[in-house]
C-alpha positions in Angstrom: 0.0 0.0 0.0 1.3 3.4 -1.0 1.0 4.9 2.4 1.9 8.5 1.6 4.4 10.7 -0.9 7.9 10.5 -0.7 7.9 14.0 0.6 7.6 14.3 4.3 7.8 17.7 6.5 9.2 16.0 9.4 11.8 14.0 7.6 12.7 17.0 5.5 13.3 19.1 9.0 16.9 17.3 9.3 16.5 14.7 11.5 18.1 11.6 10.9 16.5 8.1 10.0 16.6 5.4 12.6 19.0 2.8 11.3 18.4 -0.8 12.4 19.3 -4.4 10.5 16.9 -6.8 9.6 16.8 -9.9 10.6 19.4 -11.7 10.4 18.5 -15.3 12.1 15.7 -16.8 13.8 15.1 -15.7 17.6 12.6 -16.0 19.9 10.5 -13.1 22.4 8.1 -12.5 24.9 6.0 -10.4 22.3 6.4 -9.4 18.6 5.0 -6.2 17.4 4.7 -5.9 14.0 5.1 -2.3 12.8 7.4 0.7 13.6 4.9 3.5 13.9 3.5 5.5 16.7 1.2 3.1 17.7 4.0 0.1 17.6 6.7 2.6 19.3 4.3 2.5 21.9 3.1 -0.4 22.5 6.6 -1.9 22.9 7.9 0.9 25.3 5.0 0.1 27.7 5.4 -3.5 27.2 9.6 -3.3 27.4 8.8 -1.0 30.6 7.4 -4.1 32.1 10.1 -6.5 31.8 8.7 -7.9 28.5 11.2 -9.5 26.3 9.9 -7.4 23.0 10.6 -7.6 19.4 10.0 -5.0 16.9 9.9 -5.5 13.1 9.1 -3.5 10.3 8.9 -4.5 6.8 10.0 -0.9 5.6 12.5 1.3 7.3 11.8 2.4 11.0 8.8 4.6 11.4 8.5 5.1 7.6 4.9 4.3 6.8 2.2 6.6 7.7 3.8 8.0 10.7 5.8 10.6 9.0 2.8 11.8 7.5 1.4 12.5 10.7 0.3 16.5 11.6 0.3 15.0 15.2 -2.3 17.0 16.3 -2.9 15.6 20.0 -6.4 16.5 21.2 -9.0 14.6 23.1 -11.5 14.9 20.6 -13.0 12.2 18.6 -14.5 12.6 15.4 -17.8 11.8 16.6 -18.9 14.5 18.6 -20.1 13.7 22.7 -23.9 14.8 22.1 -23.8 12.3 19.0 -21.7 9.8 20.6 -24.2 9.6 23.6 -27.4 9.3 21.2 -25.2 6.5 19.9 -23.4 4.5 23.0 -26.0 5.9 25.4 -24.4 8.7 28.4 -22.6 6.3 30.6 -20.0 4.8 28.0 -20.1 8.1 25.5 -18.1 10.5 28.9 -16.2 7.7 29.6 -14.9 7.1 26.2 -14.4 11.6 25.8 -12.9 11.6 29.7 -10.3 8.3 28.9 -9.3 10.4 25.8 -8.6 13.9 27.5 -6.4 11.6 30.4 -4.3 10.2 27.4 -2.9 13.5 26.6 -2.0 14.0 30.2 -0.8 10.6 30.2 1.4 11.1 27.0 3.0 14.3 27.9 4.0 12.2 31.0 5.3 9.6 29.5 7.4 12.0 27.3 8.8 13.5 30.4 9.4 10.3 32.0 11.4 8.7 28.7 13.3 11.8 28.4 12.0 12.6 24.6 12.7 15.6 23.1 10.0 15.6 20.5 9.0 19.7 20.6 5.7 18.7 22.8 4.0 21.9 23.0 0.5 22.7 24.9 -1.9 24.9 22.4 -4.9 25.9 22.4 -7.6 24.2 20.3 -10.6 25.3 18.8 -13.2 23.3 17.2 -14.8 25.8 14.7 -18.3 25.9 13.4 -18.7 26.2 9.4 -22.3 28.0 9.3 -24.8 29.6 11.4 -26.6 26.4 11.3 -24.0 24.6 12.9 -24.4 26.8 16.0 -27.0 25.2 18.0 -24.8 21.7 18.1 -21.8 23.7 18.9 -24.2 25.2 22.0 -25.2 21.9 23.0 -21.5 20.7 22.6 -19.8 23.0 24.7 -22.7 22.4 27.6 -22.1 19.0 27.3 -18.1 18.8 27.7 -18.9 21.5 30.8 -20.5 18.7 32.5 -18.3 16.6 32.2 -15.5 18.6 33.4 -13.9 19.5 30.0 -11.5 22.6 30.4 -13.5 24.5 26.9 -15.1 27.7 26.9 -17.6 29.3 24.3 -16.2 31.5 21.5 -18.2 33.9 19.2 -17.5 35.2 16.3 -16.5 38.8 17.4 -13.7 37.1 19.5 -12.7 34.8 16.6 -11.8 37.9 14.4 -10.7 39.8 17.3 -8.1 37.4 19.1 -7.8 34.7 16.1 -8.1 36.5 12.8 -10.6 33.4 11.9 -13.9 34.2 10.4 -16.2 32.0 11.7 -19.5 32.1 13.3 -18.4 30.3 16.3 -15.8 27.8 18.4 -15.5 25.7 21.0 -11.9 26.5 23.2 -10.2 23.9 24.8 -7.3 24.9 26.7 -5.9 21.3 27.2 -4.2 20.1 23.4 -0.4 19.0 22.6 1.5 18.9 19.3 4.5 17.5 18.3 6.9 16.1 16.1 5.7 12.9 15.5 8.6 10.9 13.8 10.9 12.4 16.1 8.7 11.3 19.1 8.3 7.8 17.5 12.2 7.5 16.7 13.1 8.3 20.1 10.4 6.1 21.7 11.7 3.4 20.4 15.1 3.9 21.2 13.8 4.5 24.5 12.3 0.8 24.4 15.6 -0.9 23.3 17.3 0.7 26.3 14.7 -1.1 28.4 15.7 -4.4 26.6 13.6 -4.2 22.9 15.2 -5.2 19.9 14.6 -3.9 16.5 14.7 -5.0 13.3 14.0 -3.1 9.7 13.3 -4.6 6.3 11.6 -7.5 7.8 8.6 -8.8 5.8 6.9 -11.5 7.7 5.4 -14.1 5.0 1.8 -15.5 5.1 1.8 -17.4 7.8 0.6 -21.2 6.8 1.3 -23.2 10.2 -1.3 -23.9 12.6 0.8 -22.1 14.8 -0.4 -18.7 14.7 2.6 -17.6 17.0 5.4 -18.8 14.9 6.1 -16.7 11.6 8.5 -16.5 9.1 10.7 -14.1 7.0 11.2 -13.9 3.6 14.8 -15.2 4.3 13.1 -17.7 5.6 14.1 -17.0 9.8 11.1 -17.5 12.3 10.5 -15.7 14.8 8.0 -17.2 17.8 6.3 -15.1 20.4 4.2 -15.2 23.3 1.7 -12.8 21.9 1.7 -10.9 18.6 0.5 -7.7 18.4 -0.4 -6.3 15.1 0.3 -2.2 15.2 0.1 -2.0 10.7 -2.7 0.8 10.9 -3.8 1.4 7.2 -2.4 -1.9 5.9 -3.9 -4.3 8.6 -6.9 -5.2 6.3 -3.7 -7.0 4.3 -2.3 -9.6 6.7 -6.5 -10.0 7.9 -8.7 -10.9 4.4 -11.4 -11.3 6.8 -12.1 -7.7 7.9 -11.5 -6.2 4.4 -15.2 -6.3 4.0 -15.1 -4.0 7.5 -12.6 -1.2 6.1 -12.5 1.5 3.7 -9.3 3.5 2.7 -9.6 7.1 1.1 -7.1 9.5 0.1 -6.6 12.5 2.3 -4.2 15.7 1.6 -1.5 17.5 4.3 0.3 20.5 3.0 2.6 23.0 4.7 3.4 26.6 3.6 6.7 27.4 3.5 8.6 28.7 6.8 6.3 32.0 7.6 7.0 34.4 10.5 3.8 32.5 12.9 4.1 34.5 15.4 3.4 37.5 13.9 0.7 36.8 11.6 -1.1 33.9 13.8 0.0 35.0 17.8 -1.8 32.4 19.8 -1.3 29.8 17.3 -4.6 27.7 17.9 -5.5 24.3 16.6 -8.0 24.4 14.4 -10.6 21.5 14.0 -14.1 21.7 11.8 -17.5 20.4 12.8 -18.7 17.9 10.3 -17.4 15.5 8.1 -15.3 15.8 6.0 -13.6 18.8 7.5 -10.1 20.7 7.7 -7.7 20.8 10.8 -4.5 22.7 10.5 -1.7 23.4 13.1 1.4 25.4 13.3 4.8 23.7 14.0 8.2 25.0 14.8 11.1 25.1 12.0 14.2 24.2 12.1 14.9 28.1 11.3 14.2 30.3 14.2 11.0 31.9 15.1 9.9 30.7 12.3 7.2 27.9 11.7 5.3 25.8 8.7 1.5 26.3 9.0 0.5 22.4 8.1 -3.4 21.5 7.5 -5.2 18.4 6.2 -9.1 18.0 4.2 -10.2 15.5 5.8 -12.8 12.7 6.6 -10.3 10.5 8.5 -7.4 12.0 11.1 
């Protein structure tokens, strides 16, 4: 699957790639996690944290899949709103779900601090913007029910928007609590993290179809096995591959980030809010720091899918 263009903000901002060999020989491991990503970097930290003999593999480079396509924008909201998620899930398990997702970004910022990443975490503020008048009423409803719930947001009309944002919109929802940050640097340095807890990593290993009974014993196309304990599969997008029976379940559509050149942010956007639309599909956009000085990219994505 062609997971995104060869053209990457974050690998173009000078970092360098995270070099590992493939495998070499056959081994064995507590647990094998197949993927490099964020989601696989982790999943094996947390697992490596508790003593977990782990294995990594990747059949591309490390963290070269989707991850460096990433605009990393880290807020608690899902892409189902609460009011709709509650007509949906019903009250009880539609808060849980919104409160378990605003505690992951405390969580993660922890976590950073605690594996001693230096990733450019940033807290922002975030604003989930109405498109029409029309939208206003849900936006109402929206912001009384994240109040309840104990939600750090506050109502924003449009007088304010202009005024403190230089968005024209009829209205927002401000959360104080959001993150960003620099996603394939965070996921690099995550993993290295792991490995220093014990987690070994390996690039440019394709696992072949597995055709034992044994589900936990797979092989390479050199022909090594590898046999865990447990296998986690952390392949995002291209999971529907190594599963034929949820392809049926899964759609994949094309989506669009784009940067501007380096632009002087803080002089023509001050606060430097995330921005997030109501609706579907809808546009989110984020400022991130350059490698040049005081001087940012202004990154957004048209989106149905984050």
């Amino acid at each position: 699957m062609n997971l995104r263009s060869p053209q990457s903000l974050w690998m173009n901002l000078g970092e360098e790639c995270l070099v590992r060999p493939s495998l070499e020989r056959s081994i064995e491991c507590d647990v094998l996690v197949v993927g490099s990503g964020i989601t696989g970097a982790l999943i094996a930290y947390h697992l490596a944290e508790q003593n977990l003999d782990v294995v990594v593999i990747d059949r591309r480079d490390i963290a070269a899949g989707s991850t460096p396509a990433s605009t990393a924008l880290l807020q608690y909201d899902i892409d189902t709103p609460l009011v709709e998620l509650r007509k949906r899930l019903g009250r009880p398990h539609a808060d849980a779900a919104y409160l378990r997702s605003r505690q992951s970004l405390s969580d993660l910022a922890a976590l950073i601090h605690r594996a001693g990443i230096k990733c450019g975490l940033t807290q922002r503020p975030s604003l989930y913007l109405a498109k029409t008048d029309a939208d206003l009423p849900l936006m109402k409803e929206e912001f009384e029910a994240r109040l309840e719930i104990g939600m750090e947001v506050e109502p924003v009309n449009a007088g304010r928007l202009q005024s403190h944002f230089s968005i024209n919109r009829p209205g927002a929802i401000l959360s104080r609590v959001a993150y960003q940050l620099d996603p394939w640097r965070f996921t690099k340095q995550l993993l290295v993290a792991a490995e220093r807890r014990g987690a070994r990593i390996f690039a440019r290993t394709p696992l072949l179809p597995n055709q034992t009974e044994n589900l936990l014993l797979n092989q390479t196309d050199k022909g090594h096995s590898i046999s865990a304990e447990h296998i986690v599969w952390a392949t995002g997008y291209e999971a529907p591959e190594a599963f034929p029976e949820i392809r049926h379940l899964c759609a994949v559509y094309d989506t669009f980030v784009v940067s501007t050149r380096p632009i002087d942010a803080a002089a023509r956007w001050p606060a430097q809010p995330m921005l997030w639309e109501i609706g579907d599909s809808y546009l989110y956009a984020r400022a991130t720091a350059s490698s040049a000085e005081k001087t940012s990219h202004f990154a957004m994505s048209p989106s149905a899918m984050r």
